[in-house]
C-alpha positions as CSV (number, residue, x, y, z in Angstrom):
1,X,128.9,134.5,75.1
2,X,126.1,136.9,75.2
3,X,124.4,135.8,71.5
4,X,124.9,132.4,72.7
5,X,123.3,133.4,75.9
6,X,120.1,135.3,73.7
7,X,120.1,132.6,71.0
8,X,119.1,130.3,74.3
9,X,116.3,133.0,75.2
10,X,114.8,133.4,71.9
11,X,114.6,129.1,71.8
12,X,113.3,128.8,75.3
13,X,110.8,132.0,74.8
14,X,109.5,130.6,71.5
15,X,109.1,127.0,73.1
16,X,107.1,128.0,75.8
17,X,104.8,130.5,73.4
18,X,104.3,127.3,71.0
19,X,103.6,124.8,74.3
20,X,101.3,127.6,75.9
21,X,99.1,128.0,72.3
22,X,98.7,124.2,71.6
23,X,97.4,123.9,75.5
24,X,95.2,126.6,74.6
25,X,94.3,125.1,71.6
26,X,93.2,121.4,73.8
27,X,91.3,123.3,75.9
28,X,89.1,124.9,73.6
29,X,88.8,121.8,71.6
30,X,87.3,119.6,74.9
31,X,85.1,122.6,75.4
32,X,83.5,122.5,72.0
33,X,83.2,119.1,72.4
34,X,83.8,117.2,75.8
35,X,82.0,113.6,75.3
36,X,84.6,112.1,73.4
37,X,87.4,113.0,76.0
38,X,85.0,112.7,79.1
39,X,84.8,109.3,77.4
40,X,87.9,108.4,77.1
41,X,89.5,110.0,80.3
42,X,86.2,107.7,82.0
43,X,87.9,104.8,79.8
44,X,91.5,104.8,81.5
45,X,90.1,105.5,85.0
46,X,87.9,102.3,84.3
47,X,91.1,100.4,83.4
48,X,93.4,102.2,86.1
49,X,90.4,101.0,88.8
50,X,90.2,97.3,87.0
51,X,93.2,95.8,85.8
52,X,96.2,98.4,87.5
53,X,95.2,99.3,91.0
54,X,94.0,95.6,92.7
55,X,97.5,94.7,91.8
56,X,99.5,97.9,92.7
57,X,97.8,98.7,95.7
58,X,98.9,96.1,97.9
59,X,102.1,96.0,96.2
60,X,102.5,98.8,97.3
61,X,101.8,98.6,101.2
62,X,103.9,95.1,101.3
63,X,106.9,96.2,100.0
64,X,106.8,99.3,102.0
65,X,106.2,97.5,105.4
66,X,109.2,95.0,104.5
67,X,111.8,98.1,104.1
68,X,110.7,98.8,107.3
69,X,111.1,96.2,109.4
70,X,114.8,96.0,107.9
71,X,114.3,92.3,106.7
72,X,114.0,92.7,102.7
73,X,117.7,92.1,101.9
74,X,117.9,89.0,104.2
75,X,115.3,87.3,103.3
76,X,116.3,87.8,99.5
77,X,120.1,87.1,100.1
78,X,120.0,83.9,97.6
79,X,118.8,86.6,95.2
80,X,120.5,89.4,96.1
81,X,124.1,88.2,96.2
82,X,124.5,86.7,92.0
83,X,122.4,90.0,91.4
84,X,125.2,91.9,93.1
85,X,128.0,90.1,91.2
86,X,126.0,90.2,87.6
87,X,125.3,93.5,87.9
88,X,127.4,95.5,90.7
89,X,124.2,96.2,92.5
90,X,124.7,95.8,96.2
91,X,122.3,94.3,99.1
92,X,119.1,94.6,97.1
93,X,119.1,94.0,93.2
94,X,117.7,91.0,93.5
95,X,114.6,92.0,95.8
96,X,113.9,94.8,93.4
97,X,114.1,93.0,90.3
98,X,111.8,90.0,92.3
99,X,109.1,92.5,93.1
100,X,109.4,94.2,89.8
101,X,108.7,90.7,88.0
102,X,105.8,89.6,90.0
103,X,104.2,93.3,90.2
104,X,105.1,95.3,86.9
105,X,105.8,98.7,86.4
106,X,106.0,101.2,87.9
107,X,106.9,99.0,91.4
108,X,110.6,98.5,90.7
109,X,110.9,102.4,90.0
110,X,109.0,103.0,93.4
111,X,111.5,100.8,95.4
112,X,114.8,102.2,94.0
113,X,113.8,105.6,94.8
114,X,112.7,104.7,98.7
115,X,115.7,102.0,99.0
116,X,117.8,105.3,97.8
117,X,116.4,107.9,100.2
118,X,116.7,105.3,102.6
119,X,120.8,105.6,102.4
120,X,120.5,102.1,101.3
121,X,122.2,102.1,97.4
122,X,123.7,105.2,96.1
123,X,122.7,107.4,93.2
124,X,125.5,105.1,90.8
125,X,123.6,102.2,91.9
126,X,119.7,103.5,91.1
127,X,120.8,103.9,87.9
128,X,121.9,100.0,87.6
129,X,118.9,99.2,89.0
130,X,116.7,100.6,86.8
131,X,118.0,99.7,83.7
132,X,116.5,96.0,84.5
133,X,113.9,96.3,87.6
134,X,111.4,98.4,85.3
135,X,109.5,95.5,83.8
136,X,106.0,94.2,83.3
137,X,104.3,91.6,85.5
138,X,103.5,88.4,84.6
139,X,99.4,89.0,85.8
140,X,99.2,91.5,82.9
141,X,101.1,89.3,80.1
142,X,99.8,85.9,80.9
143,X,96.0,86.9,81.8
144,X,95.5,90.5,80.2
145,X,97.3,89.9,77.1
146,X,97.1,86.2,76.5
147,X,94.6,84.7,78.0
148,X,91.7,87.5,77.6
149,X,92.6,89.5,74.3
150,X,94.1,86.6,72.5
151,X,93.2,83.7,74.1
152,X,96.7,82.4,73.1
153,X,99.0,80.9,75.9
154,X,102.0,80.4,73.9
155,X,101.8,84.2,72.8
156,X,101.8,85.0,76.9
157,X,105.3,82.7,77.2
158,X,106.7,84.6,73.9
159,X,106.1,87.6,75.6
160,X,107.2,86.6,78.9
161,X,110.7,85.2,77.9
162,X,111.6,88.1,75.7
163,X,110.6,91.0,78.2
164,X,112.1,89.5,80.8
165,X,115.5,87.9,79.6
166,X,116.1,91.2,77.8
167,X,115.3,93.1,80.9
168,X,118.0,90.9,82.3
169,X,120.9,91.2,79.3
170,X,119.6,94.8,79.6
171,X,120.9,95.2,83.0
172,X,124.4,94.1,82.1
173,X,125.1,96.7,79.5
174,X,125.1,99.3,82.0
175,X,126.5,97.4,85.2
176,X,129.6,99.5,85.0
177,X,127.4,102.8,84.6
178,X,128.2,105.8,86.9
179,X,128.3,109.8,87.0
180,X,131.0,111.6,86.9
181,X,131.2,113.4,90.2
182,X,131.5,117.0,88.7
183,X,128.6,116.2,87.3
184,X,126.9,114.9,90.8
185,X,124.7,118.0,92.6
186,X,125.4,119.4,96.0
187,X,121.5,117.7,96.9
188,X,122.3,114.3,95.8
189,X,124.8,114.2,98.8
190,X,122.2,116.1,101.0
191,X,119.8,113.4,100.8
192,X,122.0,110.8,101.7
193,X,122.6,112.0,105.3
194,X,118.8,112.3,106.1
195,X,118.3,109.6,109.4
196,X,115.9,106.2,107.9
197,X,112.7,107.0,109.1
198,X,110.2,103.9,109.6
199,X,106.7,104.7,108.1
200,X,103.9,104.1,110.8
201,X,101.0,102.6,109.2
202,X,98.9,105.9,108.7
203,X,102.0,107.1,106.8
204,X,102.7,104.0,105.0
205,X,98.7,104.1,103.8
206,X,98.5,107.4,102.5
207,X,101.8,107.3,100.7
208,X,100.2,104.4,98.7
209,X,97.2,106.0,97.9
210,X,98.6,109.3,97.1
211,X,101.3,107.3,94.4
212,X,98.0,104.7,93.1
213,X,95.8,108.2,92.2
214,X,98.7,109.7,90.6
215,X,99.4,106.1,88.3
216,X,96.2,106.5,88.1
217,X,96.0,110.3,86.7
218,X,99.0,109.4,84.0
219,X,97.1,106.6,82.5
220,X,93.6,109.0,82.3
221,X,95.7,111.8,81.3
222,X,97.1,109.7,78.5
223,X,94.0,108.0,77.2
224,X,92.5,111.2,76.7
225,X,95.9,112.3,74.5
226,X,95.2,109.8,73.0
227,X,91.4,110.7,71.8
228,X,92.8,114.5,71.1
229,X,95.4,113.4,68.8
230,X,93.0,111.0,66.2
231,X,90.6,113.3,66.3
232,X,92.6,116.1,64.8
233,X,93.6,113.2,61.9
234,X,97.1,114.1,62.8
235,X,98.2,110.6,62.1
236,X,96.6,109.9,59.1
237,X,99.0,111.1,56.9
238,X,101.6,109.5,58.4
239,X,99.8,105.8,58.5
240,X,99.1,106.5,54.9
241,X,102.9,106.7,54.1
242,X,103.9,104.2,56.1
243,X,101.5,102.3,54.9
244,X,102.6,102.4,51.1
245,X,106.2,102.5,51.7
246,X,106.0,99.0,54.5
247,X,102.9,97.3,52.1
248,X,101.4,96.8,55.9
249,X,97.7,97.7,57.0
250,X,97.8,101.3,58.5
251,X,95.9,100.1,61.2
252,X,98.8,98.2,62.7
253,X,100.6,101.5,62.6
254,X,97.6,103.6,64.8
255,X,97.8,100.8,67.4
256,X,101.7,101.1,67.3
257,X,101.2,104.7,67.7
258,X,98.4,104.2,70.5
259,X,101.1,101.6,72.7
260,X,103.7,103.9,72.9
261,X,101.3,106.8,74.3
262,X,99.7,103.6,76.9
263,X,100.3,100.0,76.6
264,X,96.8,98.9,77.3
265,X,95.3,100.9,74.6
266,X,97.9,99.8,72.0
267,X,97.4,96.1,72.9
268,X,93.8,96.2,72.9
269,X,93.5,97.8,69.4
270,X,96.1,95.3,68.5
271,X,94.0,92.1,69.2
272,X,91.6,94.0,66.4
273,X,93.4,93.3,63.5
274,X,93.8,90.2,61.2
275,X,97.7,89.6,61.0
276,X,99.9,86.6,61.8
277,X,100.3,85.7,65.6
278,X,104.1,86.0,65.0
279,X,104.1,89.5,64.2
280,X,102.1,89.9,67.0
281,X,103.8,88.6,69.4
282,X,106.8,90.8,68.3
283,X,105.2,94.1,68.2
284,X,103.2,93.5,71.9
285,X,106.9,92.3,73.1
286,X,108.3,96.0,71.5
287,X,105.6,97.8,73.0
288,X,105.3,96.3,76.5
289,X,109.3,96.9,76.9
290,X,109.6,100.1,76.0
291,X,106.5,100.8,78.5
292,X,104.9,103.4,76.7
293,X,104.3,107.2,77.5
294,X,102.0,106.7,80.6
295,X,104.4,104.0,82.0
296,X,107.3,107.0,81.2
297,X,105.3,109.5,83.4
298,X,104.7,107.0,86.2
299,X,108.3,105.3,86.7
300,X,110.1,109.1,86.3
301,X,107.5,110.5,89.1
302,X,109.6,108.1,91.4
303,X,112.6,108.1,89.6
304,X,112.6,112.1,90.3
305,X,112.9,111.9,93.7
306,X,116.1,110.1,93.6
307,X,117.9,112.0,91.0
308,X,117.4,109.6,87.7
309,X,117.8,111.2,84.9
310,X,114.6,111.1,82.5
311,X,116.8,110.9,79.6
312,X,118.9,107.4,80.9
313,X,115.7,105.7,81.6
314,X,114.6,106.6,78.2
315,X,118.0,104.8,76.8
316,X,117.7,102.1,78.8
317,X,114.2,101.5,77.6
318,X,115.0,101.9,74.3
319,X,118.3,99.4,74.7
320,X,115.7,96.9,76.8
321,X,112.9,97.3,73.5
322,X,115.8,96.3,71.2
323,X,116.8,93.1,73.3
324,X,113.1,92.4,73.3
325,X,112.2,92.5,70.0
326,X,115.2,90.2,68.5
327,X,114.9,87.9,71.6
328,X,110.8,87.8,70.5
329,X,111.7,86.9,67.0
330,X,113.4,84.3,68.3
331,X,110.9,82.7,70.7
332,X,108.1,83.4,67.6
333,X,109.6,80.8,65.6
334,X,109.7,78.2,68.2
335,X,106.4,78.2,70.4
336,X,104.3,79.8,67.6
């Protein structure tokens, strides 16, 4: 027990003295040189101020003020009863999933974790949720993507049908999901006998802006990873590879690489390159699915608060990405 015990030590101990060095490491390469990463970190703000925050913002204070004047599951009753019976989510599945759709991420995230504090689904239940409310919105795919980096239409509906049909198939693999209750903690149960409190406005306002600087933060933070890591060249050897052993450009590989850190970034250097719209549309469809670092950081800063697991998200992402990409294929031969 005890060399298990030290073996666990010496792993932990050495982790943390490799993490500590590369931060060290990042900090004295901005200092050398801080344009590029003033640059880039100006870059993602830019794009958090024009394309994510008009969008989230009032998303934010709508949905909020509907939980609290108690109405959201009535209203969305034709909704949320076939959501309930597909996918064993009671009273609100189908609210959550609505709001997901028309905002994008990280809204459907935000929502389970307030409609959970709020004693309305149980910790079984967030998990259901999110393995089909944590989706794209249709402003980003259709005008972002389509209309203004590929001026393609039929690309945008590609997109569209595979994110969000998979995101729905998605939800039914793990609609008989739940946690063992050994494994459930003392505070999971804590929370659910807090009294619903109704926001006043104030509240309701400064909740939103705190959670819009903190998307906001994760998309900066990430864009300036981003700018660290091809830099250093750390990629290069692996594009090369990947590069002889697929017969692909290497450049496809980079914006790959650049999606799954954040989205926007990934797609952008995407509409760059000379390849067939088909292969497009299935590698934007794999990217915006699986969400992408950034998205990762924002959806689990909610997801935290109401005991979801990093590590299920990541599956369900990774089982929503998989859905995606064959649906995509699919949709590619037909409207492209």
């Amino acid at each position: 027990m005890k060399s298990k015990l030290n073996i666990k030590n010496i792993f932990k101990n050495n982790y943390q003295f490799i993490f500590s060095f590369i931060i060290l490491f990042v900090i004295l390469l901005v200092s050398i040189n801080p344009t590029p990463y003033i640059n880039a970190t100006l870059k993602g703000i830019s794009i958090w101020a024009d394309i994510v925050l008009p969008s989230l913002f009032c998303f934010f204070i709508f949905t909020t003020l509907l939980m609290n004047f108690g109405s959201t599951p009535k209203i969305f009753d034709f909704l949320n009863k076939p959501f309930e019976k597909l996918y064993n989510t009671k009273k609100v599945g189908g609210y959550i999933f609505a709001m997901s759709f028309f905002a994008g991420y990280p809204v459907g995230a935000k929502l389970i974790s307030e409609f959970y504090n709020n004693k309305t689904i149980t910790i079984n239940e967030a998990h259901r949720l999110i393995s089909y409310c944590s989706t794209s919105g249709p402003m980003f795919i259709l005008g972002s993507l389509a209309s203004t980096l590929f001026n393609n239409f039929n690309l945008g509906i590609v997109i569209m049908l595979s994110h969000f049909i998979s995101a729905l198939l998605n939800g039914l693999i793990y609609r008989k999901f739940e946690i063992k209750p050994e494994l459930l903690k003392e505070k999971v149960f804590t929370q659910t006998t807090q009294e619903i409190k109704k926001e006043s406005l104030n509240d309701i306002m400064h909740n939103t802006i705190i959670s819009s600087l903190m998307v906001g933060g994760y998309i900066a933070l990430c864009f300036t990873l981003l700018e660290i890591i091809f830099n250093l060249g750390v990629l290069t050897p692996l594009s090369t590879l990947l590069e002889n052993v697929f017969n692909l450009d290497g450049a496809i590989f980079q914006s790959i690489f650049k999606g799954i850190i954040e989205v926007t970034n990934g797609c952008v250097s995407l509409s760059s390159i000379n390849i067939s719209l088909k292969t497009i549309s299935i590698i934007l469809t794999g990217l915006l699915s699986f969400g992408g670092l950034s998205i990762h950081l924002q959806t689990n800063m909610f997801l935290s608060k109401c005991n979801v697991k990093y590590k299920f998200f990541l599956l369900t992402k990774i089982t929503h990405t998989i859905l995606a990409v064959i649906l995509s294929i699919f949709f590619s031969q037909i409207l492209l």
